[in-house]
C-alpha positions as CSV (number, residue, x, y, z in Angstrom):
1,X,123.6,95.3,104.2
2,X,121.4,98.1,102.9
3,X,118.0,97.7,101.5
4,X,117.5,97.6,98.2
5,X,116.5,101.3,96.5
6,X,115.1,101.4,92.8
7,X,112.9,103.7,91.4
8,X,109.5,103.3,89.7
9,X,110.3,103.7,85.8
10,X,106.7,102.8,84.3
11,X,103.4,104.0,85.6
12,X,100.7,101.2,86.0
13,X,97.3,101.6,87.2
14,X,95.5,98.2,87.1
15,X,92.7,99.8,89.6
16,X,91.3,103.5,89.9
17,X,92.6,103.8,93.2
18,X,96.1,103.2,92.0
19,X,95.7,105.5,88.9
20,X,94.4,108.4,91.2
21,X,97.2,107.8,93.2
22,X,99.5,108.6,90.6
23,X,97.5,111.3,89.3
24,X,97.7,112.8,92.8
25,X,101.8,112.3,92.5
26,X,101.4,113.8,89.6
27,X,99.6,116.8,90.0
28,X,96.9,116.0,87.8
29,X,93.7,114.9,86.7
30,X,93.2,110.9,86.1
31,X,91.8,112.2,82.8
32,X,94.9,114.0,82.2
33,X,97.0,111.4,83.4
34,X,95.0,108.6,80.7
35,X,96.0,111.0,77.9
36,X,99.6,111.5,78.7
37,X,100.1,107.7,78.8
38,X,98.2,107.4,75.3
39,X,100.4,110.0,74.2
40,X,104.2,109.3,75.4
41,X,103.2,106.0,77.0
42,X,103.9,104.3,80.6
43,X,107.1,106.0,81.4
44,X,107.0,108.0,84.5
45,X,110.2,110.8,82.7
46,X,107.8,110.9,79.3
47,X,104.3,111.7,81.2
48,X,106.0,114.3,83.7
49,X,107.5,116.1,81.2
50,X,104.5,115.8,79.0
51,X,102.4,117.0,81.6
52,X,104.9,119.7,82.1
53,X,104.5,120.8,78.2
54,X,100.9,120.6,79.2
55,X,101.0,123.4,81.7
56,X,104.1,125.4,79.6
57,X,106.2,124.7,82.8
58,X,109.4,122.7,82.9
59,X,109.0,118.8,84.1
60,X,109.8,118.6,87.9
61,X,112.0,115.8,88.7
């Protein structure tokens, strides 16, 4: 029986350790990361390539 896979869809970040996790995983500052959720919301597709936009590069997947 394998182990169940799913991938994380929506960003949360209940503490500032989690949100600078993501904002590491992201490539970003937690400022930026705060803004792109603001602006396209929690989804994890949305912010990347809003970040992406951000930068004029294309959204890494």
């Amino acid at each position: 029986m394998r182990a169940a896979s799913f991938e994380v869809k929506n960003i949360k970040t209940p503490t500032p350790a989690v949100a600078k996790a993501w904002a590491d995983h992201l490539g970003c500052s937690v400022a930026e990361l705060r803004i792109a959720m603001r602006a396209v919301g929690p989804s994890v597709e949305r912010v990347r390539a809003y970040l992406g936009a951000l930068r004029g590069t294309a959204a890494e997947q």
